[in-house]
C-alpha positions as CSV (number, residue, x, y, z in Angstrom):
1,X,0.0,0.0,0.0
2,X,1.3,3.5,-1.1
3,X,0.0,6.7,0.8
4,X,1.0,10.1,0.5
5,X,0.0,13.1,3.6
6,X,-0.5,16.5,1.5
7,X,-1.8,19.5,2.2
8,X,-5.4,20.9,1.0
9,X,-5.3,24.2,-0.7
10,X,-8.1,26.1,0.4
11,X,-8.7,25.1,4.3
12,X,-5.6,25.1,6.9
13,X,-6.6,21.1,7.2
14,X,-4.3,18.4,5.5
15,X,-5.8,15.4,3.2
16,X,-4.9,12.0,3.9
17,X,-5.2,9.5,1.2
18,X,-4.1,5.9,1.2
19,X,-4.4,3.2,-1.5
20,X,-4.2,-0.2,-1.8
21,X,-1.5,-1.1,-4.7
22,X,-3.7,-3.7,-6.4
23,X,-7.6,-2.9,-6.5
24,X,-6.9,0.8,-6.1
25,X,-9.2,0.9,-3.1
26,X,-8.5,4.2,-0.9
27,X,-9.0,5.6,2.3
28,X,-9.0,9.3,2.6
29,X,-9.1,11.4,5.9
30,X,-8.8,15.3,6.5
31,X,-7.2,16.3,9.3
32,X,-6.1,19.4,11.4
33,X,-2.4,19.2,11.7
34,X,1.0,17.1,10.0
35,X,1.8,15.8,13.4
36,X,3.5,12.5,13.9
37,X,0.3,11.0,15.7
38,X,-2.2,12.5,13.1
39,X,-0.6,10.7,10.6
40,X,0.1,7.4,12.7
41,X,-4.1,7.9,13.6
42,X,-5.2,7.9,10.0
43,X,-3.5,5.3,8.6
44,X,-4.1,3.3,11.5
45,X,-8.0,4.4,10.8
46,X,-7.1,3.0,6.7
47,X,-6.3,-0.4,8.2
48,X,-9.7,-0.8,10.4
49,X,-11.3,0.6,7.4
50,X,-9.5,-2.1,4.9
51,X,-10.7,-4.7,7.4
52,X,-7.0,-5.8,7.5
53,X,-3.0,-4.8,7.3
54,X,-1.1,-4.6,3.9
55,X,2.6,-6.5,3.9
56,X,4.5,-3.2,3.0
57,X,3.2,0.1,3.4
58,X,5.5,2.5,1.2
59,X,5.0,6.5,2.7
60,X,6.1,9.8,1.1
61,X,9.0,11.5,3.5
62,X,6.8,13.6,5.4
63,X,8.6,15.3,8.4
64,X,5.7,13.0,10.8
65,X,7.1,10.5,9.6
66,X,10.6,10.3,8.3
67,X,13.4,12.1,10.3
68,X,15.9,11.9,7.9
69,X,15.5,10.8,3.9
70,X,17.8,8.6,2.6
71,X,18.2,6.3,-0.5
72,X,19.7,3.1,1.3
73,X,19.0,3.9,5.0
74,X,16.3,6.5,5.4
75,X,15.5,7.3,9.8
76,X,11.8,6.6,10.5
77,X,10.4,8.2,14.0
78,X,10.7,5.8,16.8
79,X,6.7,6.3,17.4
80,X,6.3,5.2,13.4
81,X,8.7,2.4,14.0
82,X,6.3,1.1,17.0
83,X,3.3,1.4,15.3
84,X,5.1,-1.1,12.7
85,X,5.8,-3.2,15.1
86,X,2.1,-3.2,16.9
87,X,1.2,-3.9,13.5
88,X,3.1,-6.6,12.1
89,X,4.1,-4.5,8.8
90,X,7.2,-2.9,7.3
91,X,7.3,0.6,6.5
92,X,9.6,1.7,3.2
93,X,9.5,5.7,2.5
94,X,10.1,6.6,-0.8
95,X,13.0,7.4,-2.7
96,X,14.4,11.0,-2.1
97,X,13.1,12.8,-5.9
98,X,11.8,9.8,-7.5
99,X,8.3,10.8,-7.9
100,X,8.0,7.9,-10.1
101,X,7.2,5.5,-6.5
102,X,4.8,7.6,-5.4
103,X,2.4,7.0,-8.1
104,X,-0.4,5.1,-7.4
105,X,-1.0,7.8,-4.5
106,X,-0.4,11.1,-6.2
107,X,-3.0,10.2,-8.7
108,X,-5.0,8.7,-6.1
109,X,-4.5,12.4,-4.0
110,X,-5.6,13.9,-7.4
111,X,-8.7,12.1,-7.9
112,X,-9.6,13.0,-4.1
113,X,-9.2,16.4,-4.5
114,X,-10.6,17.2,-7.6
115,X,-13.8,14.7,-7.1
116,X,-14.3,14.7,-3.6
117,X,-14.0,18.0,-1.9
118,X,-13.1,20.4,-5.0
119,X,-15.6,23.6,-4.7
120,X,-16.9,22.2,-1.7
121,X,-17.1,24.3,2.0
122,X,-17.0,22.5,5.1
123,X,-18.1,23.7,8.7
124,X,-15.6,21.4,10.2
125,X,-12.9,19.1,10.1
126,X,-15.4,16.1,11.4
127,X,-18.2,17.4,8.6
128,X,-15.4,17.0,6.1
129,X,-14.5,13.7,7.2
130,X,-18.3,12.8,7.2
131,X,-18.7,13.9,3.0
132,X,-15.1,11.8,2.7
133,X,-16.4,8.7,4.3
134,X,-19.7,8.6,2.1
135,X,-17.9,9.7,-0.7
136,X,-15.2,6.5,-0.3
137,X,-18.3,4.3,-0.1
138,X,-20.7,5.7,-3.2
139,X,-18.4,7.0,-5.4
140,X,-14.6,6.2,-5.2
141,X,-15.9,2.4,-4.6
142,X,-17.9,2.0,-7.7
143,X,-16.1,3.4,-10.5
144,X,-14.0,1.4,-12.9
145,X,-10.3,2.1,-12.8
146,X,-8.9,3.3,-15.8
147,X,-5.5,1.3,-15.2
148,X,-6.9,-2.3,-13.6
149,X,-10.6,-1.9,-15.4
150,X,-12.3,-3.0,-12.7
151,X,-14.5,-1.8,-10.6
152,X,-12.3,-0.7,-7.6
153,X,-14.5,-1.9,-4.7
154,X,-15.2,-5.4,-6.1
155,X,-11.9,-6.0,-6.8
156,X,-11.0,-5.2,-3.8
157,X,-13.6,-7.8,-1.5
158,X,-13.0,-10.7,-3.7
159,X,-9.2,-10.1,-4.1
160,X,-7.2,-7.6,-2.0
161,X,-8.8,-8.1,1.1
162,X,-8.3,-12.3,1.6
163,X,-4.8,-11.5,1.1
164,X,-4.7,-8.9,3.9
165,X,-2.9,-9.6,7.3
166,X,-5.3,-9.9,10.4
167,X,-5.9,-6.8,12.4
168,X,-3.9,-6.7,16.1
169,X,-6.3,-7.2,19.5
170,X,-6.2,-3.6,20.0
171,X,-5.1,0.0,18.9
172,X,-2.0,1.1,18.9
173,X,-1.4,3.0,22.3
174,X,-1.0,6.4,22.8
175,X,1.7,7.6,24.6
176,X,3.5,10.9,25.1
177,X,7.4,10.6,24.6
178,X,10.2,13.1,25.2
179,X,14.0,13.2,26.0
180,X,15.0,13.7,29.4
181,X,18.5,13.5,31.8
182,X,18.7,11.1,34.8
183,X,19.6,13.5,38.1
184,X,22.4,13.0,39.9
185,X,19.7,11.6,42.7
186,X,18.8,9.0,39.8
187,X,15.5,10.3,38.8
188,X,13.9,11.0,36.0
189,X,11.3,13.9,35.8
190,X,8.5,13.5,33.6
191,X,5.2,15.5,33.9
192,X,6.3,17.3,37.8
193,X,6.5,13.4,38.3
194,X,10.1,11.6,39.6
195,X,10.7,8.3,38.1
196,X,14.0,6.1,39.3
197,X,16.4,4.6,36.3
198,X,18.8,2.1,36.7
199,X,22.2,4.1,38.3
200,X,24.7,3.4,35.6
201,X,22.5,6.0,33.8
202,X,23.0,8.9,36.2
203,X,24.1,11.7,33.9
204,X,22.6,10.2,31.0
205,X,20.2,11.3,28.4
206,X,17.0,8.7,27.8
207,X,14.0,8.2,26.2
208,X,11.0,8.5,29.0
209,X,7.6,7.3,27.5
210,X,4.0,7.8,29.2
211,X,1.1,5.6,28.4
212,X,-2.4,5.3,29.8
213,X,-1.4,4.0,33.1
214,X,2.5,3.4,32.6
215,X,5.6,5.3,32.2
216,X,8.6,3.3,30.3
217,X,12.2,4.7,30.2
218,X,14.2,3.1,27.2
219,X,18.0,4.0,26.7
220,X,19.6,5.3,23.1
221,X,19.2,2.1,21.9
222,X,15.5,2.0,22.6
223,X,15.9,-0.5,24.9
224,X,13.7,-0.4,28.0
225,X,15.7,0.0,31.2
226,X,12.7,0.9,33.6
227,X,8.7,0.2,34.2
228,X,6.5,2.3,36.9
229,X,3.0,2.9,37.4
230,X,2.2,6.7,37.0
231,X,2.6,8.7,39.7
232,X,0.9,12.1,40.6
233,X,2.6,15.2,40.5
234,X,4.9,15.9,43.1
235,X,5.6,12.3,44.2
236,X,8.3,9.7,43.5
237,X,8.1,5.7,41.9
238,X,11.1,4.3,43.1
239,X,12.0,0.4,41.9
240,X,13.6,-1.3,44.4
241,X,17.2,-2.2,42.4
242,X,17.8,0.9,40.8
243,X,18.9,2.7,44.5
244,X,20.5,2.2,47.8
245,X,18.1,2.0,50.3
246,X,19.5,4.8,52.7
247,X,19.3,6.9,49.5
248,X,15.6,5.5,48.5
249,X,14.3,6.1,51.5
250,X,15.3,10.1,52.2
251,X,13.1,10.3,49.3
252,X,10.4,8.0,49.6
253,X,9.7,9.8,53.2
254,X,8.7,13.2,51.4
255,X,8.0,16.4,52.3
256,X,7.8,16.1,56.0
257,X,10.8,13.9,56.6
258,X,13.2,16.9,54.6
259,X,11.0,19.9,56.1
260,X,12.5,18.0,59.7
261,X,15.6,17.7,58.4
262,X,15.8,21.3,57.8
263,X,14.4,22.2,61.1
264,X,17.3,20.8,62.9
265,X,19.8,23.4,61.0
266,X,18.2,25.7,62.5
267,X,15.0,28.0,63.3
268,X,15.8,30.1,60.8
269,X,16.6,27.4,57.9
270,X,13.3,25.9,59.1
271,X,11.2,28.4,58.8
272,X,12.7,29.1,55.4
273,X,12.4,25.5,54.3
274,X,8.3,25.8,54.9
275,X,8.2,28.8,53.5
276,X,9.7,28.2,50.5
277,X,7.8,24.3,50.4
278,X,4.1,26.3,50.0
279,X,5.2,28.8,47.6
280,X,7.4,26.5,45.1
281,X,5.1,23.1,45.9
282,X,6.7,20.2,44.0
283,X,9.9,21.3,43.0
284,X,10.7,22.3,46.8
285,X,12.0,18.9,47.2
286,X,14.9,18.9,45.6
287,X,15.4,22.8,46.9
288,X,15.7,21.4,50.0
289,X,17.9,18.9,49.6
290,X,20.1,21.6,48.1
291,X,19.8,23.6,51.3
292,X,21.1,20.2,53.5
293,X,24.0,19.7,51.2
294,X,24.6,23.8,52.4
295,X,24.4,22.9,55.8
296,X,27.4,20.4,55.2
297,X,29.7,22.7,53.7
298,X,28.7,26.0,55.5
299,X,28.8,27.3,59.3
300,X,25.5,27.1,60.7
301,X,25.6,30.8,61.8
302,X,26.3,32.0,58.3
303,X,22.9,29.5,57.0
304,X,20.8,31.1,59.8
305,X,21.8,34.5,59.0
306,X,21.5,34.2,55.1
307,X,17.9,32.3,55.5
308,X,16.7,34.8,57.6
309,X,17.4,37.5,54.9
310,X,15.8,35.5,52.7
311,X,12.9,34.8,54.6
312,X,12.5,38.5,55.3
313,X,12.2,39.3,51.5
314,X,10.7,36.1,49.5
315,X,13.3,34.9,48.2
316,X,12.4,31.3,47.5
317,X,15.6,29.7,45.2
318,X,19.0,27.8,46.4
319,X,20.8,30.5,44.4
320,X,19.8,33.5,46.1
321,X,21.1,31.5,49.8
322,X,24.6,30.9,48.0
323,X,24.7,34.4,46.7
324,X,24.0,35.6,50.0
325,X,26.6,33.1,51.4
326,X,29.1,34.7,49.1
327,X,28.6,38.1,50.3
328,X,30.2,39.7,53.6
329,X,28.1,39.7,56.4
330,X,27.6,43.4,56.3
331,X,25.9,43.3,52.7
332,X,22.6,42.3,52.6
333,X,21.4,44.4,48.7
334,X,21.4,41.4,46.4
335,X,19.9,41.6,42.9
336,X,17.1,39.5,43.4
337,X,15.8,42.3,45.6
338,X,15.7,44.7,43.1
339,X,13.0,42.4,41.2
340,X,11.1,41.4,44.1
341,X,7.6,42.2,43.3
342,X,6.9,43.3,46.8
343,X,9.9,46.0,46.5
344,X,9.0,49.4,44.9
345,X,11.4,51.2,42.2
346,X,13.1,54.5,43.2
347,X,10.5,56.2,40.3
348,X,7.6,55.1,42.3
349,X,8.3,56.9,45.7
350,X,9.5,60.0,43.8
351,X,6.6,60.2,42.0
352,X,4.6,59.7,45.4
353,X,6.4,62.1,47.0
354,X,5.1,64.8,44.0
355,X,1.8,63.8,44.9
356,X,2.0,64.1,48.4
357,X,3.5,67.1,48.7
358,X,1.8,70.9,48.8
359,X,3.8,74.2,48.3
360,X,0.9,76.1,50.5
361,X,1.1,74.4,53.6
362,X,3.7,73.8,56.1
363,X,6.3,70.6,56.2
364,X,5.7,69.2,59.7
């Protein structure tokens, strides 16, 4: 099967056409976007619709699809490559400027356009789709193809479709899928979530994968290197062999267990820690973990006194302690306090004082 994704002229959607390389049979879909999972969603739609799953399916290098063209060893995405898999099929893009392979579909795209939806106005994307679908069925179905002459949707039941591979159990999952770095703690953060990986990876770039009810983490190779359950935002999945236990369980404890390791630096770190835990929510744990690995390598009077300070004007981030820990203990102007929304500019109380003040009475 041969199938080409191109865009329509006069609407901002893109036509989808696929068709079978020996009865001509078709399946066409409009669609809003040219994303990678539009395109894997309509031509897994053109395989319910055949009833079945073609040997080869042989795509135009659409950026959705192919990350690199090639002539010998073109790059599919990894999410097309998995929906091959799920499938049982082989996916072969085109040859880089050889329209000559695309054929079948780019007169297949033609007929489409110019019969189907040509001088037509649509209210919608799905009211398109409705006009395609009865179109396939009532039209494109019973003509007689000028290349096979015969007519394209008998051709297609008492031929094409025996030879079809059987359909898989279920759909092809959807899944969100993006890069991310394991932390030096051995998590992986995906969606305010913290996912453990495996410890040789520490420092390492994988691929972290969310599904319906699972996250996977797969290394370069796509090889998957981890397995948890999703977790709400704000908490950790930890499997058991991926960390020491001491280290697995400072984290596992949460919130509380880190705000009472702060509180024993100090009243002042304490107070601080809490603080900055309600205004920064999720990503506070880590913060304070920052500020213990302070408390190791600084005087606790010099903590107290830089918390405090920071306490006293809002400032919520690790940096603004160690900039204030880098400063003698007679400076207290930082830059942050420039910006801090609760601190008026120099402008403002001039222009106050303008106000304020009248030439005709007396300055107490």
């Amino acid at each position: 099967m041969e199938l080409l994704d191109a865009p329509r002229k006069r609407r901002s959607s893109h036509l989808f056409r696929a068709v079978l390389g020996h009865s001509r049979k078709g399946y066409t879909e409009a669609t809003p976007r040219q994303t990678t999972e539009n395109f894997i969603r309509c031509l897994e739609n053109a395989f319910r619709s055949f009833g079945g799953v073609p040997a080869t399916v042989v795509i135009d290098n659409l950026k959705a699809g192919v990350i690199k063209a090639d002539l010998y060893d073109p790059r599919l995405n990894p999410k097309l490559e998995e929906f091959a898999r799920h499938y049982g099929t082989v996916i072969l893009p085109t040859r880089p400027a050889m329209p000559r392979h695309k054929g079948k579909v780019e007169s297949g795209l033609k007929y489409a356009q110019n019969n189907a939806i040509k001088g037509r106005a649509f209210g919608s994307v799905a009211e398109e789709n409705r006009h395609l679908w009865d179109w396939e069925k009532t039209v494109a179905d019973t003509r007689i193809h000028g290349t096979i002459r015969r007519q394209v949707g008998k051709q297609f039941e008492t031929v094409e479709r025996p030879q079809l591979q059987p359909l898989p159990a279920s759909l092809f999952p959807v899944f969100e899928e993006a890069r991310r770095s394991v932390h030096r703690d051995g998590y992986v953060e995906f969606q305010r979530a913290y996912y453990s990986a495996p410890p040789e990876y520490v420092g390492r770039q994988v691929w972290v994968r969310q599904e319906l009810r699972l996250l996977r983490i797969y290394n370069h190779r796509r090889e998957q290197i981890a397995l948890h359950t999703l977790a709400q935002p704000g908490k950790f999945t930890t499997d058991p062999q991926h960390l020491h236990s001491t280290k697995r369980n400072i984290i596992e404890r949460g919130a509380d267990y880190l705000l009472d390791r702060c509180r024993l630096i100090g009243p002042m770190s304490g107070s601080w820690a809490k603080a900055m835990h309600q205004a920064r929510g999720p990503q506070s744990m880590r913060v304070m973990q920052g500020l213990l690995q302070l408390a190791e390598k600084h005087p606790v009077t010099a903590l107290e006194r830089v918390a405090g300070i920071a306490t006293h004007h809002g400032a919520w981030r690790l940096r603004d302690l160690k900039n204030l820990l880098d400063q003698p203990a007679n400076v207290t102007q930082l830059d942050f306090l420039e910006t801090h929304p609760v601190i008026r500019s120099l402008e403002a109380y001039r222009l106050q004082a303008q106000e304020d003040f009248q030439p005709n009475q007396p300055i107490p």
